[in-house]
C-alpha atoms as an extended CHARMM CRD file, in Angstrom:
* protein
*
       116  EXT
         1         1  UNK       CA            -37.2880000000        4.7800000000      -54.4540000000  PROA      1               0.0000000000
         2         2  UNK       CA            -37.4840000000        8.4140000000      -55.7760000000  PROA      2               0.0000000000
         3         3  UNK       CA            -35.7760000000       10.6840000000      -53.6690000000  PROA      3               0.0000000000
         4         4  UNK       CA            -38.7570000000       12.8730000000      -53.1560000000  PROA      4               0.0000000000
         5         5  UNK       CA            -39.3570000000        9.6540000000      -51.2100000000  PROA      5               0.0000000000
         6         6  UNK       CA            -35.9170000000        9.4150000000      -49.7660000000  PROA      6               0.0000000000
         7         7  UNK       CA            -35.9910000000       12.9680000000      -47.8690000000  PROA      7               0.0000000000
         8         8  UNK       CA            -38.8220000000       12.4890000000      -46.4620000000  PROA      8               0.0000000000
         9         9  UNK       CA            -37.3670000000        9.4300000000      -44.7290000000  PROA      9               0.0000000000
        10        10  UNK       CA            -33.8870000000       10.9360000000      -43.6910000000  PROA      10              0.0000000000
        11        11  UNK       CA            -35.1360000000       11.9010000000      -40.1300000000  PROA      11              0.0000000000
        12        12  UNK       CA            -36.6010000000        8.1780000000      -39.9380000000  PROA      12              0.0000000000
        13        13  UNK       CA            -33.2690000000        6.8240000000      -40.8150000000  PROA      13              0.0000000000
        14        14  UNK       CA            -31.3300000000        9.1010000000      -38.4500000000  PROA      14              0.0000000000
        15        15  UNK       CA            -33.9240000000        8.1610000000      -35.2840000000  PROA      15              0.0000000000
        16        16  UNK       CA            -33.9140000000        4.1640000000      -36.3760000000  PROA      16              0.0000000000
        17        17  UNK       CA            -37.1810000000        4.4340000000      -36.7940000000  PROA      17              0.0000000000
        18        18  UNK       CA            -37.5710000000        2.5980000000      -40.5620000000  PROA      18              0.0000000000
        19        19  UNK       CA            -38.4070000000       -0.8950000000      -40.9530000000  PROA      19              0.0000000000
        20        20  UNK       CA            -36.0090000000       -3.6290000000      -42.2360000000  PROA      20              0.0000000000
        21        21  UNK       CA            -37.5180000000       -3.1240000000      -45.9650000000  PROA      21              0.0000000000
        22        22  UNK       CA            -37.3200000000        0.3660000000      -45.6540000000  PROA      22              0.0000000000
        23        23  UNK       CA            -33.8740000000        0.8190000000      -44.3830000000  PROA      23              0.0000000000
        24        24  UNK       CA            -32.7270000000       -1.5050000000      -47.3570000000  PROA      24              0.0000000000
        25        25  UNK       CA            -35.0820000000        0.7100000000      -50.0260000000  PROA      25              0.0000000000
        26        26  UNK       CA            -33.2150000000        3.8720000000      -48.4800000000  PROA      26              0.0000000000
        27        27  UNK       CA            -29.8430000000        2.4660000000      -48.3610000000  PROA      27              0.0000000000
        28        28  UNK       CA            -29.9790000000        1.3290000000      -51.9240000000  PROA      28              0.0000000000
        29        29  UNK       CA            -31.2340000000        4.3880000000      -53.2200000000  PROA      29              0.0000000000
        30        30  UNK       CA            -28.6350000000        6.5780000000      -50.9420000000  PROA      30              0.0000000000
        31        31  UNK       CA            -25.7500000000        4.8770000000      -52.6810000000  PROA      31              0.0000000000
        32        32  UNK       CA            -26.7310000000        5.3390000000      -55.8480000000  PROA      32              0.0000000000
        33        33  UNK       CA            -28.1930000000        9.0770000000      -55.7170000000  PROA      33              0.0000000000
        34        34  UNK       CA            -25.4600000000       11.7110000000      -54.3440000000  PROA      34              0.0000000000
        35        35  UNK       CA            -27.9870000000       14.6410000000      -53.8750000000  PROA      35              0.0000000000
        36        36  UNK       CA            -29.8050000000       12.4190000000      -51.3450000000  PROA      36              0.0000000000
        37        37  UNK       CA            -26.3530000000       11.2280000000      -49.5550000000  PROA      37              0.0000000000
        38        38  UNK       CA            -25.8230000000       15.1800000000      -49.3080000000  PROA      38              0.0000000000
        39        39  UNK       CA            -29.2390000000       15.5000000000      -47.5980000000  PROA      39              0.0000000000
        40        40  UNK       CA            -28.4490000000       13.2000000000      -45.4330000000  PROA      40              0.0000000000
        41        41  UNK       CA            -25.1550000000       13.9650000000      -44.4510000000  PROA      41              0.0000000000
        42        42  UNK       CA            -26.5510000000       17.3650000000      -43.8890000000  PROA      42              0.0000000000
        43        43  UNK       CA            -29.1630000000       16.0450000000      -41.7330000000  PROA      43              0.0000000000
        44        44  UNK       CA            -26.8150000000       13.9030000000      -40.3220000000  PROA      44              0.0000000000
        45        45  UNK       CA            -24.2390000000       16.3960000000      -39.2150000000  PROA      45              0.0000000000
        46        46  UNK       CA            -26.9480000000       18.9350000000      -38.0160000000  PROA      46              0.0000000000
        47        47  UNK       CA            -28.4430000000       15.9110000000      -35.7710000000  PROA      47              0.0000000000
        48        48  UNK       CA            -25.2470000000       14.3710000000      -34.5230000000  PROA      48              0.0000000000
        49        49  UNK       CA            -23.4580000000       18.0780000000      -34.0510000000  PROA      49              0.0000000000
        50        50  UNK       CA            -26.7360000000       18.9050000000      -31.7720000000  PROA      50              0.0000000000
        51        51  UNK       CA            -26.6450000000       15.8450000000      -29.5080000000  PROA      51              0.0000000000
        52        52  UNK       CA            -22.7030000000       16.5500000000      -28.6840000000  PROA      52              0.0000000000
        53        53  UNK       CA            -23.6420000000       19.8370000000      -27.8400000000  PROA      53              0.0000000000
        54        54  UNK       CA            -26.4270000000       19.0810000000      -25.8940000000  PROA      54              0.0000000000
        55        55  UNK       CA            -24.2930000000       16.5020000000      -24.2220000000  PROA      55              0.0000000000
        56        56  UNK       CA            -21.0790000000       18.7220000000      -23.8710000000  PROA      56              0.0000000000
        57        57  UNK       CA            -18.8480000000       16.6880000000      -25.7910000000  PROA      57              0.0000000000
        58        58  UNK       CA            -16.2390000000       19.5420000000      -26.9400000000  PROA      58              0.0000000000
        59        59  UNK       CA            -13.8790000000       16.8260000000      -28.8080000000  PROA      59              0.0000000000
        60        60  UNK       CA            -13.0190000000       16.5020000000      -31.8870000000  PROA      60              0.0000000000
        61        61  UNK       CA            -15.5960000000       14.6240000000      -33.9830000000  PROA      61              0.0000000000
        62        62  UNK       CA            -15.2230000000       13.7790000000      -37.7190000000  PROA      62              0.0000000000
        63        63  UNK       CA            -19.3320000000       13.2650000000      -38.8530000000  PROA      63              0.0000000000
        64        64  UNK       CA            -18.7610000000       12.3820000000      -42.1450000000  PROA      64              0.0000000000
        65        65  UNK       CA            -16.7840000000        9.4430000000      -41.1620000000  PROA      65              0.0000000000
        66        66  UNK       CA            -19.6180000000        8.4400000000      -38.4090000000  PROA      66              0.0000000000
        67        67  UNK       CA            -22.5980000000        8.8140000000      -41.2200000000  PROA      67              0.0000000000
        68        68  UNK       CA            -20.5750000000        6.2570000000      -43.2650000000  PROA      68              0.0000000000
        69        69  UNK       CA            -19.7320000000        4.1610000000      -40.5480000000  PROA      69              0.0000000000
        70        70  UNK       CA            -23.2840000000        3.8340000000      -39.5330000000  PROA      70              0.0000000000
        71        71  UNK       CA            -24.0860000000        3.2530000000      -43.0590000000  PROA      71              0.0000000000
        72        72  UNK       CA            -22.1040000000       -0.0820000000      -43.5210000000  PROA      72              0.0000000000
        73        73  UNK       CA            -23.8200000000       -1.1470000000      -39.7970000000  PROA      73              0.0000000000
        74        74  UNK       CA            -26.8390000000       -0.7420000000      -40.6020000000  PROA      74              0.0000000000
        75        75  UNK       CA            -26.1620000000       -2.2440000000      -44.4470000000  PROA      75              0.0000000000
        76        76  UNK       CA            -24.4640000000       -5.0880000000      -42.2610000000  PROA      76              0.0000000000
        77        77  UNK       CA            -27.7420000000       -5.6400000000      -40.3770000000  PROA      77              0.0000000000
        78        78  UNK       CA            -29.8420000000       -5.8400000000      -42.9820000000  PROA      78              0.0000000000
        79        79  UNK       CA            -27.3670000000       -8.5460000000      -44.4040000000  PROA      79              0.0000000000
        80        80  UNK       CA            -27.5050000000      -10.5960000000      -41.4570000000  PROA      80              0.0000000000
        81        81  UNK       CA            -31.6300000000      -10.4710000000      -40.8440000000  PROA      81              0.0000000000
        82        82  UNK       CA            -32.0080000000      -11.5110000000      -44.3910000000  PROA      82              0.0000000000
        83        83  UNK       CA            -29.3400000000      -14.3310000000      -43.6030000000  PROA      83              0.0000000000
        84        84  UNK       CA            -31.1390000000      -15.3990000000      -40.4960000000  PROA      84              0.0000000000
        85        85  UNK       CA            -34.6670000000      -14.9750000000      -42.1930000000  PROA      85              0.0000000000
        86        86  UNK       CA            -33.1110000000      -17.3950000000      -45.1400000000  PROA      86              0.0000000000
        87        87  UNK       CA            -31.9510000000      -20.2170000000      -42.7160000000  PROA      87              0.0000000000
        88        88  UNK       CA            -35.1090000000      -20.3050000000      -40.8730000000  PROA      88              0.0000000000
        89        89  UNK       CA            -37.1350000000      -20.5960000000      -43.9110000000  PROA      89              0.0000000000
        90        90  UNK       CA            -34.5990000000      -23.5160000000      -45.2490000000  PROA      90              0.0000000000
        91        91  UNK       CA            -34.7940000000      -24.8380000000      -41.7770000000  PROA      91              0.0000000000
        92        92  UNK       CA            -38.7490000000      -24.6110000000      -41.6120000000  PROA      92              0.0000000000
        93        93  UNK       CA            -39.0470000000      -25.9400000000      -45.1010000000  PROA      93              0.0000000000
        94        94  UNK       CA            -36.3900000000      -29.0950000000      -44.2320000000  PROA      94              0.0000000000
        95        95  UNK       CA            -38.2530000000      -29.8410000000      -40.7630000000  PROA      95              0.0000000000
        96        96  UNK       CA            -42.1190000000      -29.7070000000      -42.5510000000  PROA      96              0.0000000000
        97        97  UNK       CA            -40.6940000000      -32.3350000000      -45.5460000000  PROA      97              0.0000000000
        98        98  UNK       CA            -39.4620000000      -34.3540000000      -42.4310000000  PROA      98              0.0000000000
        99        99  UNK       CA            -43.1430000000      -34.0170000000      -40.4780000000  PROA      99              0.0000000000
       100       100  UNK       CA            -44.9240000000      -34.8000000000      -43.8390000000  PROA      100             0.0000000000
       101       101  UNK       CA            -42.8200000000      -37.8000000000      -44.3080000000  PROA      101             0.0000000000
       102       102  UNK       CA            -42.9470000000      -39.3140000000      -41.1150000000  PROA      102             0.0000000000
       103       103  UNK       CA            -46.6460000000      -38.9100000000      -41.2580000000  PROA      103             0.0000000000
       104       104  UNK       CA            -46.4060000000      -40.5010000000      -44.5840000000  PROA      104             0.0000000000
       105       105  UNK       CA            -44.3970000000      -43.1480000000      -43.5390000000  PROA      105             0.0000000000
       106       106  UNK       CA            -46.5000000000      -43.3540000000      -40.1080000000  PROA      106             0.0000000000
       107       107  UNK       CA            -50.4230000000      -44.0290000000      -42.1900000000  PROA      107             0.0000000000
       108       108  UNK       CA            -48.7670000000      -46.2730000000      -44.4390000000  PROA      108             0.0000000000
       109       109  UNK       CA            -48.9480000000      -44.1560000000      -47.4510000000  PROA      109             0.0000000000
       110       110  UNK       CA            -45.3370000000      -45.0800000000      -48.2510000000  PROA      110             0.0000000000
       111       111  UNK       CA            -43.0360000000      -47.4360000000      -47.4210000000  PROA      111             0.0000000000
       112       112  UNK       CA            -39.1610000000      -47.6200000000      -47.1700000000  PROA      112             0.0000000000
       113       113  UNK       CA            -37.1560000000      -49.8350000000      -48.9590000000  PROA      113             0.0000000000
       114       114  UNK       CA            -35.7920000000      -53.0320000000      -47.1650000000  PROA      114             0.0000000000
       115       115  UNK       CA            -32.0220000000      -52.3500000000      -46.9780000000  PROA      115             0.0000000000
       116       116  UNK       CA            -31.0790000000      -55.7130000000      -45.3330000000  PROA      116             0.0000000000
């Protein structure tokens, strides 16, 4: 991702409003470009520093620490929907060899060995 790219998605990221592949894309390129992390936790402070205010929260908040926090989540969640979208495929992939060889077995087009 170029970071012309990644600015232009900072107030998607902020509102959760990227998808899965996107959210990866921007993470990955946030890591590894410190201008765009600055954007963003620019954006980010601007954003969350509004809300509190809106809201009337007059404690002590440390937004640098929350940006990074939400970071690893959302780098978390990413991890775990491309876990869970691995084990269904395996899953999907184990249960269709099982279909296709009890069908298989089923029409007579093979035949298992005689054990005993």
């Amino acid at each position: 991702m170029k970071c012309e790219e990644a600015l232009l998605k900072i107030d998607a990221y902020i509102n959760d409003s990227l998808s899965i592949k996107e959210t990866e894309e921007f993470l990955a390129h946030i890591r590894e470009c410190p201008e765009c992390y600055d954007e963003l936790e620019t954006y980010y402070t601007i954003n969350v520093g509004t809300k509190y205010l809106e809201n009337e929260n007059m404690g002590s908040y440390n937004i640098p620490r929350m940006l990074k926090e939400n970071l690893r989540e959302k780098e978390k969640y990413i991890r775990r929907k491309q876990l869970l979208t691995k084990t269904v495929l395996f899953f999907s992939l184990v249960a269709g060899i099982g279909i296709a060889l009890s069908f298989m077995l089923y029409f007579g087009h093979i035949e298992l060995p005689n054990l005993f």
